[in-house]
Every structure is written in structure tokens, then in C-alpha cells.
Residue frames as a rotation matrix with the C-alpha (Angstrom) as fourth column:
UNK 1
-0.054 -0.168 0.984 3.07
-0.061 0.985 0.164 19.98
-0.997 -0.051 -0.063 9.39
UNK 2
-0.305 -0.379 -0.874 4.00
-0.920 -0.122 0.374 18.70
-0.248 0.917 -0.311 6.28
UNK 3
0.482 0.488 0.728 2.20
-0.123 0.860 -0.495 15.72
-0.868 0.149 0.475 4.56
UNK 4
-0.276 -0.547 -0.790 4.18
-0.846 -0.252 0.470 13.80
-0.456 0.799 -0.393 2.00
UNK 5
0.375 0.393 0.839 2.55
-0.043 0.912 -0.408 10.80
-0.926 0.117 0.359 -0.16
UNK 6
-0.265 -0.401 -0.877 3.75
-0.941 -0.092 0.327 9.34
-0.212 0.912 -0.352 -2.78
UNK 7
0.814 0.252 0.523 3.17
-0.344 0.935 0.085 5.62
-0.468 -0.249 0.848 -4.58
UNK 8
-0.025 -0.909 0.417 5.80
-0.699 0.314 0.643 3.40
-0.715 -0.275 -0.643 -4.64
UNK 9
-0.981 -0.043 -0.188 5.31
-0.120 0.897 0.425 0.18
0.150 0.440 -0.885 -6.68
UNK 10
0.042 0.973 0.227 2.17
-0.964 0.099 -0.246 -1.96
-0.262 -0.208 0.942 -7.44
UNK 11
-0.802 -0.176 0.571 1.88
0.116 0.891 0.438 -6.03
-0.586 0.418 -0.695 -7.78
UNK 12
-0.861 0.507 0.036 -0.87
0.255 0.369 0.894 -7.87
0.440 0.779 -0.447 -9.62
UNK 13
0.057 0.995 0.080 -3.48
0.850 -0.090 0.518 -6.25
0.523 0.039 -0.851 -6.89
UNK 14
0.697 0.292 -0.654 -2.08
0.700 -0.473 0.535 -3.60
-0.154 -0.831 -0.535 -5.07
UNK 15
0.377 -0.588 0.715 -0.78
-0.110 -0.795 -0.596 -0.14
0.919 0.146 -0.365 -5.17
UNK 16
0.489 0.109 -0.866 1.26
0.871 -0.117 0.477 0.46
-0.049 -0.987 -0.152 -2.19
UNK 17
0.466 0.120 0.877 1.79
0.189 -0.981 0.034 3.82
0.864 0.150 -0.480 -0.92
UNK 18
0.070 -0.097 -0.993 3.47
0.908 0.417 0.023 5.58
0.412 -0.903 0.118 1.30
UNK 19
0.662 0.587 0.466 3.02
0.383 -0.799 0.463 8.74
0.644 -0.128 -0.754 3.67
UNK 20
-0.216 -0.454 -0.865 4.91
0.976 -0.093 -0.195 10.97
0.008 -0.886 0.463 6.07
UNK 21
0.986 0.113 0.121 4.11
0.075 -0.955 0.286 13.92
0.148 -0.273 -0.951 8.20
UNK 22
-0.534 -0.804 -0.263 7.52
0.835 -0.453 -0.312 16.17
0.132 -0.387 0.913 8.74
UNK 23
0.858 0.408 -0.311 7.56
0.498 -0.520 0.694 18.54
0.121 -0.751 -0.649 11.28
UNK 24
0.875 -0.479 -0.068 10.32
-0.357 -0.733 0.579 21.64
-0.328 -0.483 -0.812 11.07
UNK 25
0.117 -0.796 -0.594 12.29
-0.910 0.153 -0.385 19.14
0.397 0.586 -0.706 8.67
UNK 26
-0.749 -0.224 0.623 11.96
-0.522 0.779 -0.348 16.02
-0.407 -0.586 -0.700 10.99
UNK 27
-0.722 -0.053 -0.690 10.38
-0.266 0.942 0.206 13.19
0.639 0.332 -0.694 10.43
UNK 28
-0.763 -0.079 0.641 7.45
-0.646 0.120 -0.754 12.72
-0.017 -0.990 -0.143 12.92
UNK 29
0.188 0.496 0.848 5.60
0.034 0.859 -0.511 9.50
-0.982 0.124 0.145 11.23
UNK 30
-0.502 -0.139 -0.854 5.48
-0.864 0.131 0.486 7.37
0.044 0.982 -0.186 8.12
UNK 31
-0.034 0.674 0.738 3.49
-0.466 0.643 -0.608 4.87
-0.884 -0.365 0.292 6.73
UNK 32
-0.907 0.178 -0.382 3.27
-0.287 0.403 0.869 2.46
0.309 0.898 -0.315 4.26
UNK 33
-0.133 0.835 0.534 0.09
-0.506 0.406 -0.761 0.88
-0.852 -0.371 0.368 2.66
UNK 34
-0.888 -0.460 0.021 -1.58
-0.145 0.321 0.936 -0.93
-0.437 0.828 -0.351 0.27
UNK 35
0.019 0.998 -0.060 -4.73
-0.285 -0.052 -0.957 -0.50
-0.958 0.035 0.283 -1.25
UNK 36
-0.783 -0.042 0.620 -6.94
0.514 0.517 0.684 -1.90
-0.350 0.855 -0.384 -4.27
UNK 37
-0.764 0.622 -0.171 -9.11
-0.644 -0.751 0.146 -0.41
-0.038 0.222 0.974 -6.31
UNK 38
-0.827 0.457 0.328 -12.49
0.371 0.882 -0.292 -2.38
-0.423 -0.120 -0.898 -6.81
UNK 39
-0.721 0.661 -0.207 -15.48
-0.663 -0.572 0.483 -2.80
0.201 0.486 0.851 -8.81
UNK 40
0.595 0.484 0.642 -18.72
-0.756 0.608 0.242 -5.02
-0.273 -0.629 0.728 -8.53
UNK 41
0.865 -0.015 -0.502 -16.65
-0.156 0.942 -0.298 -8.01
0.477 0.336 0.812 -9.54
UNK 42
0.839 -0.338 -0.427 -14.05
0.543 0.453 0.707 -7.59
-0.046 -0.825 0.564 -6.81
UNK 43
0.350 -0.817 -0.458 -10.41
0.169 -0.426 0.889 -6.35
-0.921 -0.389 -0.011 -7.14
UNK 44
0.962 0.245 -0.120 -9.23
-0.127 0.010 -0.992 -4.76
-0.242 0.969 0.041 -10.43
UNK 45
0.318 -0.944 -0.087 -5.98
0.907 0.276 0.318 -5.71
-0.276 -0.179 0.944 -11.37
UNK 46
0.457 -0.246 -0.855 -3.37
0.392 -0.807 0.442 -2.91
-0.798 -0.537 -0.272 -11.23
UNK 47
-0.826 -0.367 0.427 -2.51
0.517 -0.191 0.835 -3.18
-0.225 0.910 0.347 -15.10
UNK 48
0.118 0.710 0.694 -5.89
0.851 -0.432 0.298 -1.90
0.511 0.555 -0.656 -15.64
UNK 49
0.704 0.553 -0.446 -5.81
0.707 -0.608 0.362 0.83
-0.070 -0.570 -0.819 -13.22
UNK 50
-0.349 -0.898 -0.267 -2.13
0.408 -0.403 0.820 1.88
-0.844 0.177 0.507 -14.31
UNK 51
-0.378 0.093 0.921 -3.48
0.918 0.170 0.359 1.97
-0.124 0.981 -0.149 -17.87
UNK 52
0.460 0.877 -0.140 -6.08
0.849 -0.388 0.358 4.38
0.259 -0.284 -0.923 -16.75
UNK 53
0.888 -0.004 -0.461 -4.04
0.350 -0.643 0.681 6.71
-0.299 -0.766 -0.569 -14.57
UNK 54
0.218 -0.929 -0.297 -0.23
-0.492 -0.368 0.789 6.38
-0.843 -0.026 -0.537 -16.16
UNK 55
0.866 0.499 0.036 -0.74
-0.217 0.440 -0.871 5.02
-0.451 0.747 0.490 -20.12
UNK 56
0.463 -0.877 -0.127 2.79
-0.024 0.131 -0.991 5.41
0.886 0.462 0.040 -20.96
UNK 57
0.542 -0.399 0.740 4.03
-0.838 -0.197 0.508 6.27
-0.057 -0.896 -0.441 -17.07
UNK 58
-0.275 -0.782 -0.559 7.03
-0.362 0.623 -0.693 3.65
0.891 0.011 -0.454 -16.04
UNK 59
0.768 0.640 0.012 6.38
-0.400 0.465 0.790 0.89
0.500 -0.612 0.613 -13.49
UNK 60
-0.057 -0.781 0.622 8.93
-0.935 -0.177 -0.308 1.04
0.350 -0.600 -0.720 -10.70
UNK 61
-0.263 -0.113 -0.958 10.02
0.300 0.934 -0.193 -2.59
0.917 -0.339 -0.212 -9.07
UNK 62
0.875 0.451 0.177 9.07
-0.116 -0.161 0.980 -3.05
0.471 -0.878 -0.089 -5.93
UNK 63
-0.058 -0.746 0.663 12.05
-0.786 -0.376 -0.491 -1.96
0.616 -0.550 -0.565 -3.13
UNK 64
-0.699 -0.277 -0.659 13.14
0.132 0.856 -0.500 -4.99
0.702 -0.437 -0.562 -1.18
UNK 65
-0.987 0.158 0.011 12.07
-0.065 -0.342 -0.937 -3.41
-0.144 -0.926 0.348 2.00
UNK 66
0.063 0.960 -0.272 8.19
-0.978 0.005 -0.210 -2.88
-0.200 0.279 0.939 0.61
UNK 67
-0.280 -0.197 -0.940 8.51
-0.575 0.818 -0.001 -6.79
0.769 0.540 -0.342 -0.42
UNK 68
-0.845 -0.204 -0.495 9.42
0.320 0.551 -0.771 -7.69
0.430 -0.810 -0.400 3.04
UNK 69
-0.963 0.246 0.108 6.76
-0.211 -0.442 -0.872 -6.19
-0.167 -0.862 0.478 4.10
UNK 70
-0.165 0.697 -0.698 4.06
-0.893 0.195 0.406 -7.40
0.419 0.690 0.590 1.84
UNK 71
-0.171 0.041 -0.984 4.96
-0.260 0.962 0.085 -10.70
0.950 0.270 -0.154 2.39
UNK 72
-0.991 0.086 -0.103 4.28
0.114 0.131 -0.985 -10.23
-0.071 -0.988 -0.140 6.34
UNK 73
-0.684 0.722 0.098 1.53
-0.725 -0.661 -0.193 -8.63
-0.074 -0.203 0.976 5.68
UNK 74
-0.137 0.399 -0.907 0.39
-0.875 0.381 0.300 -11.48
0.465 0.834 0.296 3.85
UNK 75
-0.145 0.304 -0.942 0.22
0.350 0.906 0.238 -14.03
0.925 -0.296 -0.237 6.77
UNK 76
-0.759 0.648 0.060 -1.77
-0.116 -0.043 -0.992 -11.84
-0.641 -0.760 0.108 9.31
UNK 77
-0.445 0.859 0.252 -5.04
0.673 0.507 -0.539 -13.32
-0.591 -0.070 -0.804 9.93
UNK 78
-0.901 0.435 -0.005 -7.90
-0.283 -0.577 0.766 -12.02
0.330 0.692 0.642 7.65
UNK 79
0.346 0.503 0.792 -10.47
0.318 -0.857 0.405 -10.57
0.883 0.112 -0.457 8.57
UNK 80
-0.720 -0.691 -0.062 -8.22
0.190 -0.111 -0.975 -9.08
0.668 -0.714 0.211 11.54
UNK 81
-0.932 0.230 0.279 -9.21
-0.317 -0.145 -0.937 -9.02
-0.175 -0.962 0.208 15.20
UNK 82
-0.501 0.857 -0.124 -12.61
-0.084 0.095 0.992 -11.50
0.861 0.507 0.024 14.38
UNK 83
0.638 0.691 -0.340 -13.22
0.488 -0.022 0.873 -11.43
0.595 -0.723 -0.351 17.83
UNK 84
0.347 -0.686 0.640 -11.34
-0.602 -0.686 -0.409 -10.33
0.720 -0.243 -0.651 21.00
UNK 85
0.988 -0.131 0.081 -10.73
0.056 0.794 0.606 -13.82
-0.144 -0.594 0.792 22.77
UNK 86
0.580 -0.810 0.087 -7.40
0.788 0.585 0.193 -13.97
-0.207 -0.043 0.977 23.84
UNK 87
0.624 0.207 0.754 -6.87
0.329 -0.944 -0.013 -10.23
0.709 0.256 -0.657 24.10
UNK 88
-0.357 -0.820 -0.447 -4.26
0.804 -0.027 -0.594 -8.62
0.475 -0.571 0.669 26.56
């Protein structure tokens, strides 16, 4: 198995990333995410953490497709699954 990660784009709090396992040249998962970094005062924004990591580095737009997905992401409930009423 192959593991491939790379990061894609970042907004004003998140990197998002994405992963795939190939198998024999196939494809057998991918994933996107998005994570923040954090300190005690909460999320750091991603200009500081670019600064840090890529000082001159270019800052890629964000791919439609990673957009669309943000912006779903962005009206499931928080804190997810707070209970299990109403469970299948």
C-alpha cells in the first residue's frame, strides 16, 4: 500500500488536506480534511502558520470541489452526534 498526502489550500482557519491509499496503482480510498492548528487562545490563523512553515512558499486557491465541500461541511451540526436520539 501506498499512502499519498498532500495539502491542498488553506482559508482564514484551516489547512485542508488530502490523503489516498493506492493499491497496485489503484485507487483504494481518499480523503479530504481539514484541520487547525491551535494554541491556548484557540485557533491560529493560517497566515501565521504558513509564515512559519512556507515564508516565501505560494498559496494555492482553493479548487471548487474542496469549496463545495467546506461549505457542507460547514452546516453539519457541531459538536456531532451530541447524543444518539433519533438514531437508526
Amino acid at each position: 500500500i501506498e499512502m499519498r498526502s498532500r495539502a491542498i489550500c488553506a482559508d482564514a482557519r484551516f489547512l485542508y488536506l488530502e490523503q489516498s491509499m493506492w493499491v497496485k496503482g489503484t485507487c483504494a480510498g481518499h480523503a479530504l480534511y481539514r484541520t487547525a492548528v491551535t494554541d491556548e487562545n484557540g485557533i491560529v490563523s493560517t497566515d501565521r502558520v504558513l509564515a512559519e512553515i512556507l515564508p516565501d512558499g505560494p498559496r494555492a486557491d482553493m479548487p471548487d470541489w474542496v469549496a463545495a465541500w467546506a461549505a457542507a461541511e460547514d452546516k453539519r451540526p457541531w459538536p456531532p452526534m451530541p447524543d444518539v436520539a433519533g438514531s437508526i
